[in-house]
C-alpha positions in Angstrom: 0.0 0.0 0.0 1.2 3.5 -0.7 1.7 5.4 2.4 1.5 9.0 2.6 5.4 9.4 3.0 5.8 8.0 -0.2 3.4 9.9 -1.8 4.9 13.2 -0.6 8.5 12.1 -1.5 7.0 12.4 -5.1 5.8 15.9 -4.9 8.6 17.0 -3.0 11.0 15.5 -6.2 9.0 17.6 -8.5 9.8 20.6 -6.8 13.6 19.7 -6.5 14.8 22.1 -9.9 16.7 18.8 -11.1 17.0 19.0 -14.8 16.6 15.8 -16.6 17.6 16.8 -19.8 21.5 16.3 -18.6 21.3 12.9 -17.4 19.2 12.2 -21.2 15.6 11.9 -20.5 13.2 13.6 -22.4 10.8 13.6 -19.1 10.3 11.3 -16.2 9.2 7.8 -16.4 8.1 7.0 -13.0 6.4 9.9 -11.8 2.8 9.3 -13.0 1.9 6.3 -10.9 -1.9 7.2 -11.5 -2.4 6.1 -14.9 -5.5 8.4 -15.9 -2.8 11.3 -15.1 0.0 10.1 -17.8 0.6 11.4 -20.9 2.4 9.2 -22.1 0.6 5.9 -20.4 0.1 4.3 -24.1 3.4 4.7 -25.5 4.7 1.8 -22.8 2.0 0.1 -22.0 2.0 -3.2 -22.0 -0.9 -4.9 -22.2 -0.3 -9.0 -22.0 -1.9 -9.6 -19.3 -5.5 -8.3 -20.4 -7.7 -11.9 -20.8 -8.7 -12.3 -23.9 -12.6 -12.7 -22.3 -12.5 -9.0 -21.6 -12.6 -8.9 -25.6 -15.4 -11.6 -25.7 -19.2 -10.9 -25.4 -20.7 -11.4 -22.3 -19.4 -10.0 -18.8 -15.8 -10.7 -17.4 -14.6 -9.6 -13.7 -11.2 -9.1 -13.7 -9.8 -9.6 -9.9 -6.0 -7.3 -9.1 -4.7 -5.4 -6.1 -4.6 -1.5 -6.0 -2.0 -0.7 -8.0 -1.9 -3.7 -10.5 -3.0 -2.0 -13.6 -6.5 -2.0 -13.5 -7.1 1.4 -14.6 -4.5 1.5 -17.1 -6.0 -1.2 -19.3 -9.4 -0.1 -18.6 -8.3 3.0 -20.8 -6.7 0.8 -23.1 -9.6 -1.0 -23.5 -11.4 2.3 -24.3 -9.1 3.5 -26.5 -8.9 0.4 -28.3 -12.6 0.6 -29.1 -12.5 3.8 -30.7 -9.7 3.6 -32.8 -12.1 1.4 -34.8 -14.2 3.3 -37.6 -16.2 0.7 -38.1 -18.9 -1.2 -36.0 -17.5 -1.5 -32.7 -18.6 -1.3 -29.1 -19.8 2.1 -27.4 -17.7 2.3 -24.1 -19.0 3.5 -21.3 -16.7 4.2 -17.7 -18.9 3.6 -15.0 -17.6 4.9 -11.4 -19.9 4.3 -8.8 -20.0 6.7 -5.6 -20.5 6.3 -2.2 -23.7 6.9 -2.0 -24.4 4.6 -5.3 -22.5 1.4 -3.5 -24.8 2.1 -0.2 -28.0 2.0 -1.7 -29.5 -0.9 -2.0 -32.1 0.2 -4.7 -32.0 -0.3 -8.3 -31.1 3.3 -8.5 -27.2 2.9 -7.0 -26.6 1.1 -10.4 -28.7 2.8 -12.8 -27.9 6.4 -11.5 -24.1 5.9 -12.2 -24.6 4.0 -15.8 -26.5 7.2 -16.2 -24.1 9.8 -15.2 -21.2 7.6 -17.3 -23.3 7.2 -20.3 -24.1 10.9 -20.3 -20.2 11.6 -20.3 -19.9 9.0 -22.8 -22.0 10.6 -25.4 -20.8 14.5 -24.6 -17.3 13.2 -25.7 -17.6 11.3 -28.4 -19.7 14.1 -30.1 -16.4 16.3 -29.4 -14.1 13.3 -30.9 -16.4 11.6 -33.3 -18.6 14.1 -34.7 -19.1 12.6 -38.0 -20.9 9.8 -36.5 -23.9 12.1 -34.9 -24.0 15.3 -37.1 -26.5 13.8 -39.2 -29.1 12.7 -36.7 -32.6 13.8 -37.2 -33.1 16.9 -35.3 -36.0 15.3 -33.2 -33.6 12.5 -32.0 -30.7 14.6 -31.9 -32.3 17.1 -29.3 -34.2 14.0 -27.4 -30.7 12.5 -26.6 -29.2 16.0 -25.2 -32.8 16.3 -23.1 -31.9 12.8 -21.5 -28.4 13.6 -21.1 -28.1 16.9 -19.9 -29.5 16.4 -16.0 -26.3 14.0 -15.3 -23.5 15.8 -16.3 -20.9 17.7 -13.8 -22.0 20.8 -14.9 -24.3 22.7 -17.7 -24.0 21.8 -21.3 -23.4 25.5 -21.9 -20.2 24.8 -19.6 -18.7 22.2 -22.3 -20.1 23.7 -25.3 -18.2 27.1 -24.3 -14.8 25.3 -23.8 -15.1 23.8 -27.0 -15.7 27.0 -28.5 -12.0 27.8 -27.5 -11.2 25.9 -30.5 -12.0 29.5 -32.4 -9.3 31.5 -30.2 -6.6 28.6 -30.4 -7.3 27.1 -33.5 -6.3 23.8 -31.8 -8.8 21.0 -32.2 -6.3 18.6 -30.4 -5.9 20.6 -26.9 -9.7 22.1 -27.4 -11.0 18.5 -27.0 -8.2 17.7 -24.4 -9.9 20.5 -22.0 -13.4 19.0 -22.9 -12.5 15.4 -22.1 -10.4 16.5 -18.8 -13.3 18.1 -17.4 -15.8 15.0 -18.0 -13.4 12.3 -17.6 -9.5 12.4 -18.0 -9.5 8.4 -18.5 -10.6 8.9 -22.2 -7.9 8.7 -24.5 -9.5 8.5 -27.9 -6.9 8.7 -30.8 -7.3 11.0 -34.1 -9.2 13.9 -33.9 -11.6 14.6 -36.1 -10.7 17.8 -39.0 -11.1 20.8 -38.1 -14.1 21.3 -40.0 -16.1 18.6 -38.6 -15.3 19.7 -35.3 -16.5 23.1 -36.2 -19.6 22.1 -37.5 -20.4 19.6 -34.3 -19.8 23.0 -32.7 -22.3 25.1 -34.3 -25.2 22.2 -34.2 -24.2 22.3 -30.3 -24.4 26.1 -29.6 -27.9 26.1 -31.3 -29.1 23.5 -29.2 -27.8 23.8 -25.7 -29.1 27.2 -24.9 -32.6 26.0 -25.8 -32.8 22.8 -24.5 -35.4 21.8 -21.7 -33.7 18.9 -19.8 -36.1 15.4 -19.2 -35.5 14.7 -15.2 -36.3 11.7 -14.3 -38.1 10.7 -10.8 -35.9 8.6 -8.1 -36.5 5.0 -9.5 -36.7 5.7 -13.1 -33.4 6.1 -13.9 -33.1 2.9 -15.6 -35.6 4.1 -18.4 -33.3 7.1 -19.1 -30.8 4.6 -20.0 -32.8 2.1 -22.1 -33.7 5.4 -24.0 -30.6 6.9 -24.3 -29.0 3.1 -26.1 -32.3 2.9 -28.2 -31.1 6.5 -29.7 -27.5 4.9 -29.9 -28.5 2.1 -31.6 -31.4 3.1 -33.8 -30.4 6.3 -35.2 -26.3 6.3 -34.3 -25.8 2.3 -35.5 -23.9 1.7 -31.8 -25.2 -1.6 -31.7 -23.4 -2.7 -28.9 -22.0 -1.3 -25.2 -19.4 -2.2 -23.4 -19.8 -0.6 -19.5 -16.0 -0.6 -17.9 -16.8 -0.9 -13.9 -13.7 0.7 -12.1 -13.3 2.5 -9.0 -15.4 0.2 -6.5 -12.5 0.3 -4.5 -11.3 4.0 -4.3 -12.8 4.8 -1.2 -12.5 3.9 2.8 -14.1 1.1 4.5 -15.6 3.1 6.7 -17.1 5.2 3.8 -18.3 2.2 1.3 -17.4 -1.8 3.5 -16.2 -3.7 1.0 -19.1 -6.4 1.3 -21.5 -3.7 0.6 -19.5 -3.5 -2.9 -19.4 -7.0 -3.3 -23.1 -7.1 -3.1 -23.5 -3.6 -5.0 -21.5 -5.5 -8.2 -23.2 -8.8 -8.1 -26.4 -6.4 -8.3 -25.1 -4.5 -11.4 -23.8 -7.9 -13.4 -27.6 -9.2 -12.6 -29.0 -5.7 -13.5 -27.3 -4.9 -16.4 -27.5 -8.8 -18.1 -31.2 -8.6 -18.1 -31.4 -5.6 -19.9 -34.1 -5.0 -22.4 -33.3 -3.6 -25.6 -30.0 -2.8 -25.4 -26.4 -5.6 -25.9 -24.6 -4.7 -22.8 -21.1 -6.3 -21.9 -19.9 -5.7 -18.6 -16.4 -5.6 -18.0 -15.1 -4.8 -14.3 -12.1 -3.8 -13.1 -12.7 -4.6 -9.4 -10.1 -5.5 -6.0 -9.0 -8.8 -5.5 -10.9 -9.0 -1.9 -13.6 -9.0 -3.8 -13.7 -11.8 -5.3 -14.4 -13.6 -1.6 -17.8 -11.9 -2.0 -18.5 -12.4 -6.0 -17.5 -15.9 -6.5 -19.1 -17.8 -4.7 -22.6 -15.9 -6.0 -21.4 -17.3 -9.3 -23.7 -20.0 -10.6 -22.5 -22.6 -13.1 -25.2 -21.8 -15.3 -23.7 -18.0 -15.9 -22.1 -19.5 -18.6 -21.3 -15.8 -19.5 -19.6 -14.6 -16.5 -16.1 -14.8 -16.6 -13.8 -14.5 -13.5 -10.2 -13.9 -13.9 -7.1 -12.3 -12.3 -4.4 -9.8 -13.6 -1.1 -11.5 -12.6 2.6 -10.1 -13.1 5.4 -11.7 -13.1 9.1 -10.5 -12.4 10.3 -10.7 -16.2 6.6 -8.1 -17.3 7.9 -5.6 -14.2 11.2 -5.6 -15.7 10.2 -4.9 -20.0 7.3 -2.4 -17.9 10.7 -0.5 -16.7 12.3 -0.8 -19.3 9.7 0.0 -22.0 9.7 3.2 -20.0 13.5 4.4 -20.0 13.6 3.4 -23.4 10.9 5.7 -24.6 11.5 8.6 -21.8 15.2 8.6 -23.1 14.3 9.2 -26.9 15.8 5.4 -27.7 19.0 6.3 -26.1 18.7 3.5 -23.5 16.6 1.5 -21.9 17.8 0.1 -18.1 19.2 1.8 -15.4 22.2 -0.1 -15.7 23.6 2.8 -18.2 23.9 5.4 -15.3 25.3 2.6 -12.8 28.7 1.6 -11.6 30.4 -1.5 -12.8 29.3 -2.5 -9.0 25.4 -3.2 -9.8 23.8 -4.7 -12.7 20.5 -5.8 -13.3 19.0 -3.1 -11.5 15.5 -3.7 -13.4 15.7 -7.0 -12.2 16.8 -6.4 -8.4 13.8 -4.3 -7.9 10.9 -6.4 -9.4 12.4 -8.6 -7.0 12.3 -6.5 -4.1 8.9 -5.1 -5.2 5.2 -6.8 -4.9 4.2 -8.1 -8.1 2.5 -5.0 -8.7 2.7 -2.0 -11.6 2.6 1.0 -9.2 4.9 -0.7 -6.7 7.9 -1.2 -9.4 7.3 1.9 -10.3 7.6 3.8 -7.0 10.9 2.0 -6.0 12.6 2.9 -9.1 11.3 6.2 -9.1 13.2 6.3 -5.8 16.4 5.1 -6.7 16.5 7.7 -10.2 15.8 10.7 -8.1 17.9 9.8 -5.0 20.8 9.5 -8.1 19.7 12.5 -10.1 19.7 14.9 -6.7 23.1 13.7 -5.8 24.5 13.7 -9.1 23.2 16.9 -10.1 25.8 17.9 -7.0 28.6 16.4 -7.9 28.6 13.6 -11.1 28.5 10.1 -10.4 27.0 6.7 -11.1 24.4 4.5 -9.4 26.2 2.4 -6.9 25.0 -0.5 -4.7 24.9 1.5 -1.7 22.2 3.4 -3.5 19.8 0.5 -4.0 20.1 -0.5 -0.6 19.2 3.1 0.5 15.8 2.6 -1.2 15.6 -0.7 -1.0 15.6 -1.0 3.0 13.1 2.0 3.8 10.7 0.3 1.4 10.8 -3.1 3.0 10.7 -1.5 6.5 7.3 0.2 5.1 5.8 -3.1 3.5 6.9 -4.6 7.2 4.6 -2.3 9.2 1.8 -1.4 6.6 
C-alpha cells in the first residue's frame, strides 16, 4: 500500500529544480503512478496480461490489487474501441459513488450508468462528430434532453470550452480541455478535422441554450438509460456497449465496507444482463478481496460470467521499466544499468524482486532510486552504486513490514 510518506516524497521530487535533460531523459518515467494522469501511459503500456474474455461478449470480472493495472487497461480498452471506424462497441466508464455502492435500490446502479453514459456521449460528439452530425433533429435534441440532467455541470459549460477551438485554433488541446473536465480516463486517438469539429460545434451552440432537460423521478433512472442506447442504436448504429466498472475500491471502508461493494456488483452484473433492448457487456475492473464476495454468488449456469485475475510476473515488471526508459530517453537506453557503476547490474531486475508483483509498486521503487541519483548527481557527477539500491531498498521493505 502507498503510504503518505511515499506519496509526498514524489511531490517533493518535482519541486527539486533537477534537470533531466543532462542525465538524457526527455521527461520522467516513473512519476505518474496514477495512470488516468500520464501522458504518455500508451506509449509503454504493455498490455499481455489483459484476458482475452475481456474482448469476448458477455461479462468478465477481472480480480487485481490496487495498483496492478487495473485502470490503465481499462483505458486501453477504451481507446482500443475507438480507434475502430467501423462497427464496434460504445464504451462506457462507469464509477460508482458512495452513495451509489450504499443503496440498496435499483437506483445505485442505474444512476451511475447514467451519469457515465451521459459523459460518454458529450465526448464522443467532441471526438467523433461525424458519426452524430447527421441525426434527425428530433432525436438529436431527445438525446441532449436525457443527457443533460447527469453531467458535472451545464452543457453550456462544455459547449463554451469547445468554442475555445476558435481563439486557439487547436482541435487537439480544445478536446483535451473538454475530455479532462468530464473524464481524464478517455484517451480517444485522431481527432476529427477541423471542419467537422466546427460544425459539431455550431449544431451544439444552437441547441444547448434552448434545450429543456427530461428529469427523471428517483426510481426511473433505468428508463433514461434504455432510451438513451435505443437512440444509440437506432439512429447512431452503436449496436453494442461495453460498460468498464472501475473505482469500487477507491474509497475507505468506513465510507463504502467492502461487502456492501461486493453485493453492489453482483447487483449490477444481474442488472445490467437482463437488460431489455439494449447488448450490454460488462467488464469490471474490481479489488482482489472482492472476489471472496462475488465468487461464490457465481452460478454454473452463468455460462457468461467470466472470472479472472491480472497477474505479473518479475520478467513483465522488468520490459514495464524498461519500456519506460527506453521511450522517456528518446531510444538512447533502456535500463538503469547505463547510469550505474560497474558495482550493480540488473537493476531492473533487483527491484521487481524486491517489489510486490504489482505495476505502481515497481514503479515507485525505481522512481526512488532515479531521483535519490539524479539529486546527488546533479551535486557532484556520479554513477548509481550499490549503496544506493540498498538506500531505497531497506526503507521500502521497513514500510511493507509495518503497513
Amino acid at each position: 500500500m502507498m503510504s503518505e510518506y511515499r506519496v509526498e516524497r514524489q511531490k517533493n521530487y518535482d519541486e527539486s529544480g533537477v534537470n533531466l535533460a543532462e542525465f538524457g531523459f526527455l521527461f520522467d518515467p516513473f512519476h505518474h503512478l496514477e495512470a488516468s494522469s500520464d501522458p504518455h501511459l500508451f506509449e509503454y503500456l504493455i498490455d499481455d496480461n489483459l484476458p482475452r474474455t475481456m474482448w469476448l461478449p458477455g461479462t468478465t470480472v477481472l480480480f487485481s490489487p490496487r495498483g496492478g493495472g487495473k485502470t490503465a487497461l481499462r483505458m486501453y480498452m477504451t481507446r482500443e474501441f475507438w480507434s475502430r471506424f467501423d462497427s464496434h462497441p460504445f464504451p462506457i466508464h462507469l464509477f460508482p459513488q458512495p452513495n451509489d455502492l450504499t443503496d440498496a435500490s435499483p437506483d445505485g446502479i442505474w444512476r451511475p450508468l447514467l451519469r457515465g453514459l451521459s459523459k460518454a456521449i458529450v465526448i464522443a460528439l467532441c471526438y467523433r462528430p461525424v458519426r452524430f452530425l447527421n441525426a434527425p433533429q428530433r432525436e438529436w435534441d431527445q438525446m441532449l434532453r436525457l443527457l443533460v440532467p447527469h453531467l458535472p455541470r451545464a452543457l453550456t459549460h462544455y459547449v463554451k470550452m469547445l468554442g475555445h477551438y476558435r481563439e486557439t485554433g487547436s482541435v487537439s488541446q480544445t478536446l483535451e480541455r473538454v475530455r479532462n473536465a468530464l473524464d481524464r480516463s478517455y484517451r480517444i486517438p485522431a481527432p476529427p478535422e477541423a471542419g467537422t469539429s466546427a460544425e459539431m460545434l455550431r449544431r451544439l451552440e444552437l441547441s444547448a441554450l434552448n434545450i429543456e432537460p427530461i428529469r427523471r423521478e428517483v426510481g426511473d433512472w433505468h428508463r433514461s438509460v434504455i432510451e438513451l442506447t435505443s437512440l444509440l442504436s437506432d439512429i447512431f448504429r452503436f449496436q453494442e456497449f461495453a460498460v468498464l466498472i472501475d473505482g469500487v475500491d477507491a474509497y475507505p471502508q468506513s465510507v463504502a465496507p467492502l461487502n456492501r461493494a461486493g453485493e453492489w456488483l453482483l447487483d449490477a452484473l444481474q442488472q445490467m444482463n437482463r437488460t431489455e433492448g439494449a447488448t450490454i457487456h460488462v467488464k469490471c475492473f474490481v479489488p482482489h478481496l472482492l472476489r471472496l464476495y462475488v465468487e461464490p454468488h457465481i452460478r454454473p449456469s452463468d455460462a457468461q460470467v467470466n472470472l479472472e485475475s491480472l497477474n505479473w510476473s518479475n520478467d513483465d515488471l522488468v520490459r514495464l521499466l524498461r519500456a519506460r526508459i527506453r521511450i522517456a530517453t528518446g531510444g538512447r537506453y533502456d535500463s538503469l544499468d547505463a547510469l550505474s557503476s560497474p558495482g550493480i547490474s540488473a537493476v531492473e531486475e533487483q527491484i521487481a524482486a524486491t517489489v510486490q508483483p504489482l505495476p505502481r509498486e515497481a514503479l515507485y521503487l525505481a522512481g526512488q532510486l532515479l531521483h535519490s541519483y539524479l539529486s546527488r548527481s546533479a551535486a557532484l557527477s556520479s554513477l548509481i552504486e550499490p549503496e544506493d539500491l540498498t538506500n531505497v531498498v531497506v526503507p521500502y521493505q521497513r514500510v511493507q513490514r509495518v503497513s
